[in-house]
C-alpha positions as CSV (number, residue, x, y, z in Angstrom):
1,X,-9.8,37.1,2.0
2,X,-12.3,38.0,4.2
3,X,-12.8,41.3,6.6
4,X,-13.2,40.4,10.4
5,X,-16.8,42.5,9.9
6,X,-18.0,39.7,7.7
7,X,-16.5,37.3,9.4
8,X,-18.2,38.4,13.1
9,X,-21.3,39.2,11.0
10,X,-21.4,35.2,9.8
11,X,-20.1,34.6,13.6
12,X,-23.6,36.7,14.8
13,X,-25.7,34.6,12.0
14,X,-24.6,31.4,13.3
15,X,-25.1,32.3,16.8
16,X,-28.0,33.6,16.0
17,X,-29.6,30.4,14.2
18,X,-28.5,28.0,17.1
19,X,-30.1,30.4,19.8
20,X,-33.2,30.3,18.2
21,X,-33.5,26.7,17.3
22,X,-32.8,25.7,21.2
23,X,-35.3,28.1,22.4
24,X,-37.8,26.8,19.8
25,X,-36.8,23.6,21.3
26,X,-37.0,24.7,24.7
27,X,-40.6,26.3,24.2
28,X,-41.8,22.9,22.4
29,X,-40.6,20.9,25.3
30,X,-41.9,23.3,28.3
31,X,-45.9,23.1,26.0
32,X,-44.9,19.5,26.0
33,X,-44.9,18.9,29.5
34,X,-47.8,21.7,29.7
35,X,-50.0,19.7,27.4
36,X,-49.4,16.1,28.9
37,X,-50.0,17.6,32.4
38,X,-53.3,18.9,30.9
39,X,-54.0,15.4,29.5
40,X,-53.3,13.8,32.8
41,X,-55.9,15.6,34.3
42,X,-58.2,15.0,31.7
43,X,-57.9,11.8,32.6
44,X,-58.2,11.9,36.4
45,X,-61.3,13.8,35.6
46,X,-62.7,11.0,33.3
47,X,-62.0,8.4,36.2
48,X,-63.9,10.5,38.7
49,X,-67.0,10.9,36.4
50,X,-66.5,7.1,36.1
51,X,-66.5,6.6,39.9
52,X,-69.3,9.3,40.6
53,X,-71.4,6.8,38.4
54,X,-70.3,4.1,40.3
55,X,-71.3,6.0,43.7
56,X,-74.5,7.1,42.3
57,X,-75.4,3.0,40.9
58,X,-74.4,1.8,45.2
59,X,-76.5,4.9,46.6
60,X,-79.4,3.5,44.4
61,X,-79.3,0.0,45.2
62,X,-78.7,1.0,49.0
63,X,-82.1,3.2,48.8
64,X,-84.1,0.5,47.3
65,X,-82.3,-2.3,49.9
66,X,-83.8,-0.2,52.5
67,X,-86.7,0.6,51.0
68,X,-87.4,-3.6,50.9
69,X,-86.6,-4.0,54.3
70,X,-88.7,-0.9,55.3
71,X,-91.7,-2.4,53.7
72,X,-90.8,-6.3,55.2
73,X,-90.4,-4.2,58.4
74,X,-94.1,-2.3,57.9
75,X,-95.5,-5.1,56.8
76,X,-94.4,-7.4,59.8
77,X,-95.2,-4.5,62.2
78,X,-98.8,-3.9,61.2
79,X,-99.8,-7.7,60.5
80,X,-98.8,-8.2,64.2
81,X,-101.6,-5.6,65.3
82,X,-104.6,-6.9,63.5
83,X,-104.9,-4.9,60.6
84,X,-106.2,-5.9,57.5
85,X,-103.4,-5.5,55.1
86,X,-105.5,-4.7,52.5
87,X,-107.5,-1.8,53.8
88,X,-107.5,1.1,52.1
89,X,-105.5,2.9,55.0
90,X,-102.9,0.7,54.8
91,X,-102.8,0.8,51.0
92,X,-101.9,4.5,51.7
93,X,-99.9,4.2,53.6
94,X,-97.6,1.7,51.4
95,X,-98.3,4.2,48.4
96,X,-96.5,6.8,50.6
97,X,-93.9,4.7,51.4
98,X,-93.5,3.8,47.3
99,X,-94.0,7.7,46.1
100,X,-91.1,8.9,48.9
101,X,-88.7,5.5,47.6
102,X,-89.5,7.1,44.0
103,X,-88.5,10.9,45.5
104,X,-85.2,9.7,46.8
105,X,-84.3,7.4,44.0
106,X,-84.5,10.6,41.1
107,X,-82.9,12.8,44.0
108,X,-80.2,10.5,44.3
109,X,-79.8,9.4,40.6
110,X,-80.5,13.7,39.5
111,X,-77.4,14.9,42.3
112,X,-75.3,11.7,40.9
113,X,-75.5,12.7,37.2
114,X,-75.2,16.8,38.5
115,X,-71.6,15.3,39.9
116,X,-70.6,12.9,36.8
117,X,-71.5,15.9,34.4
118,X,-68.9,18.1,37.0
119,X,-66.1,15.8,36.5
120,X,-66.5,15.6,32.2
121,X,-66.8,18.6,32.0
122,X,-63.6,19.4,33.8
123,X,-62.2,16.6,31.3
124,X,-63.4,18.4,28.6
125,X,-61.8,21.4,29.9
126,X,-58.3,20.1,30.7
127,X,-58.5,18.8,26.8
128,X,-59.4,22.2,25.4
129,X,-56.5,23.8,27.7
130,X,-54.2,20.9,26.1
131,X,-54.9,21.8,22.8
132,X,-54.6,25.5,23.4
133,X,-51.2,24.9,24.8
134,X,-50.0,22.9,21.8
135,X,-51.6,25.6,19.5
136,X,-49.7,28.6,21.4
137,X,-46.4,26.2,21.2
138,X,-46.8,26.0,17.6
139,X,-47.4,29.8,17.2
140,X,-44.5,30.3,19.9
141,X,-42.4,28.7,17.4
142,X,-43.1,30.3,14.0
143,X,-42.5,34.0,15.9
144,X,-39.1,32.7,17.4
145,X,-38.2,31.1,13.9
146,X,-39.6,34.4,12.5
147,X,-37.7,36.9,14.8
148,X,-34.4,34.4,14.1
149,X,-34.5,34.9,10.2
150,X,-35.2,38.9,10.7
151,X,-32.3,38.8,13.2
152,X,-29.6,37.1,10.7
153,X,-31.5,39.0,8.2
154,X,-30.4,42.2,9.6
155,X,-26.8,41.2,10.4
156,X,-26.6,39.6,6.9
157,X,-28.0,42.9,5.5
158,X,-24.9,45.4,7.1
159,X,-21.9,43.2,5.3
160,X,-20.5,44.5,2.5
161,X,-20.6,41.9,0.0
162,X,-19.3,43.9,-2.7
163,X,-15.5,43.5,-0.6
164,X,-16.1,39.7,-0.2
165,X,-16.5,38.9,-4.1
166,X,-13.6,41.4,-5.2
């Protein structure tokens, strides 16, 4: 038969086992919800590059809409005054118009890839942060299965076996 010390020290074991599988389960579920809120964001990140493209294609076709109707405009203006339309002045000044069109069209296409490259990187960084929470999970859970089998280890070690087989 055996002594209540083995018997409480098999108890402790037991215990010991269960408490550490449901934190391990409780750690992989709280880097679970961790991770997935990481990959959410990653995505919302990925749809605002997406739409910062989008913004940057309508502010381009909105500069070069004006930029036609500035130049129907100019062209309607100074015809209505007697001006040869193809004097060198006027050539100028159309060539001014064209260079400051070209200006505003890399300003607008160089500050809508400066805000699409924002919002992927941030994607990019909300995946790495994802993955470092699944790594830390899985690390989290080897030391708690670790520290479980020292634990019943140790109580395992202090029964005296010697009085169980005799």
């Amino acid at each position: 038969m055996c002594n209540p010390g083995t018997f409480f020290a098999a108890l402790s074991t037991v215990a010991t086992a269960a408490g550490t599988f449901m934190q391990m389960r409780g750690e992989q579920r709280s880097a679970g919800y961790d991770a997935q809120w990481y990959e959410i964001q990653r995505r919302q990140q990925e749809d605002a590059a997406k739409a910062e493209e989008l913004r940057m294609m309508a502010e381009l076709n909105d500069r070069k809409e004006q930029a036609l109707r500035d130049l129907k405009s100019n062209k309607a203006s100074l015809a209505g005054t007697n001006i040869d339309l193809g004097s060198p002045s006027f050539g100028a000044f159309l060539a001014s118009n064209r260079e400051t069109e070209r200006r505003d069209l890399s300003n607008i296409k160089l500050m809508g890839t400066e805000r699409q490259t924002a919002a992927l990187l941030g994607a990019q960084q909300s995946s790495l942060a994802a993955q470092s929470v699944r790594a830390r999970a899985k690390s989290s859970r080897t030391a708690s299965l670790l520290g479980g089998v020292a634990d019943a280890t140790g109580t395992l070690s202090q029964v005296d076996w010697d009085s169980i087989t005799s």
